[in-house]
C-alpha angles and dihedrals in degrees: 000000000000127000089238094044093058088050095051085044099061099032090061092045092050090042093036093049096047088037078061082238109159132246089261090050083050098050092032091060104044092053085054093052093036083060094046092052095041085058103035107013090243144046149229127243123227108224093251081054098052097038103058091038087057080048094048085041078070104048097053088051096126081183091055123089085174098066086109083093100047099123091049088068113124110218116211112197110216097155092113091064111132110173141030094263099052093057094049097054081048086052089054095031082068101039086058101041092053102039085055099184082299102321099106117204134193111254143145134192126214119223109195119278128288112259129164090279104351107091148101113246111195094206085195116087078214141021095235115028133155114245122251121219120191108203136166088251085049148268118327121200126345115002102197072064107062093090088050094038093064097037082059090054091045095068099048090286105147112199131199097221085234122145100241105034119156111237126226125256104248110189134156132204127209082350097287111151114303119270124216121208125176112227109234123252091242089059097064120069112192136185120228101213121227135163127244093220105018117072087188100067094073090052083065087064088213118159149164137215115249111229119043102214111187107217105164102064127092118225114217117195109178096338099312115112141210121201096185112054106128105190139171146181115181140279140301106214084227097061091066103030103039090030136023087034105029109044116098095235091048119049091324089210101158095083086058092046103048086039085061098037080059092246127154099242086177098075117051100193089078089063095236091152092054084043093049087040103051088050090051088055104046080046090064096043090046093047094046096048086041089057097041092253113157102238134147126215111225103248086058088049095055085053098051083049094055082056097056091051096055089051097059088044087063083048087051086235123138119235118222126202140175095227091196080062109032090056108087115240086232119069093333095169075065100075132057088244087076089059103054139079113225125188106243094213111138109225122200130265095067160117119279124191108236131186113261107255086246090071 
């Protein structure tokens, strides 16, 4: 029996059992996909197919502490795709529908299966990033861009050398050359960040995009893969506040912050950089929720994922979990993550890192 077919085999009877499909649905399926293998050496997914294995793609995330929401997941079927516009249009059609004026909700979109030159390559790590310029005065901008950010000029991309611009969607597809598309201002919606104490902190212009999409992962359900499946939920106030603005090889804003609070940030030992960090990140959660951005705190989210877990416990199914990940980068020994154990073993269906085809 073939690699692939044991995959597909297990993935249909897990799905199949907890879909409430029969015996006969079970054996009937796997026949019809034994057939298709046998003649093609793949096979094709159903929707329904498709759309509770992207669920169940969430669910396994050990990474993830918002997996509480997987079945909310909305599943957009793009397989049928066939030219560059058209996946483009797909690319904005999802930036706008989870973005949602600010009500951000859970989707995914499915670009066809990866064959041996038949695929979509989303050349972005996300769908909205700001752009990373490495000059002789510094870097501008994002720094984890700066890769991306050249390969973009490369191409014909003119930057402004700005701190916050909005890089294009490069994409190619059966690995023609590679199309760049900038994403419409309409498209991005973005959060100035202010501070509800503080009057200074809007004189920084810092801000921050409103929906994290995913768009370099590859997503596997019962050994076919998609190299194209851009997906989001919404943010963790952490992930912008203790990280993407705070780290020093990011936007390394905690030295400006504790500067302007009147804190020695010469001396560690009076905790100026946990001070300066703890007001960034109430800034990000006071300027999302003040701009009806969808956004959770991390102390709400461990608590969504305890949740979760509890939920699988009354499934009988074990939730795994990458701690290093699940801990939140702010307070941790605060939440009850810090205080589990969780088995690190990665399940199918799920999402895989994968090199960007540039590299």
């Amino acid at each position: 029996m073939s690699d692939l077919l044991q995959e597909a085999i297990s993935f249909i009877r897990t799905s199949y059992t907890e879909s409430l499909k029969t015996e006969d649905d079970i054996k009937g399926r796997i026949e019809q996909i034994t057939r298709e293998i046998n003649d093609t050496n793949k096979y094709e997914h159903t929707y329904e197919e498709l759309v509770y294995g992207a669920k169940m793609a969430w669910r396994n995330s050990n990474r993830c502490i918002g997996r509480f929401f997987w079945e909310s997941l909305r599943v957009i079927d793009k397989r049928m795709v066939q030219d560059e516009e058209e996946i483009v249009s797909a690319l904005f059609e999802h930036i706008d529908y989870a973005t949602n004026n600010g009500n951000i909700r859970p989707v995914i979109t499915i670009f066809k299966q990866k064959e041996q030159e038949e695929r979509v390559d989303i050349w972005n790590h996300q769908l909205i990033r700001y752009a990373g310029y490495d000059t002789e005065y510094g870097v501008i901008g994002d720094s984890s861009s700066i890769e991306f950010t050249k390969q973009c000029q490369a191409l014909g991309w003119e930057g402004k050398f700005g701190p916050f611009d909005i890089l294009p969607l490069v994409f190619q597809l059966d690995s023609k050359r590679p199309k760049l598309y900038e994403i419409p201002d309409e498209l991005v919606k973005e959060v100035p960040l202010t501070h509800p104490q503080y009057d200074w902190f809007e004189e920084l212009q810092m801000k921050w995009y409103a929906v994290p999409i995913i768009s370099g992962m590859r997503l596997e359900i019962g050994g076919i893969t998609y190299s194209a499946a851009p997906f989001n939920g919404w943010y963790m106030g952490t992930e912008i506040g203790a990280r993407n603005l705070a780290d020093e090889d990011r936007y390394n804003l905690l030295p400006v912050i504790g500067e302007r609070m009147g804190l020695d940030i010469k001396r560690e030992s009076n905790l100026w950089k946990d001070r300066a960090l703890i007001e960034l990140n109430e800034a990000v959660l006071h300027s999302f929720k003040k701009n009806g951005v969808s956004i959770v705190d991390h102390h709400t989210a461990a608590k969504q994922f305890k949740k979760f877990e509890e939920k699988e416990a009354y499934n009988n199914r074990n939730v795994t979990g990458d701690w290093t990940w699940l801990i939140p980068p702010v307070s941790p020994a605060t939440t009850h993550v810090f205080h589990q154990q969780y088995k690190n073993e990665i399940l199918k269906p799920n999402f895989f890192y994968q090199n960007p085809p540039y590299k």
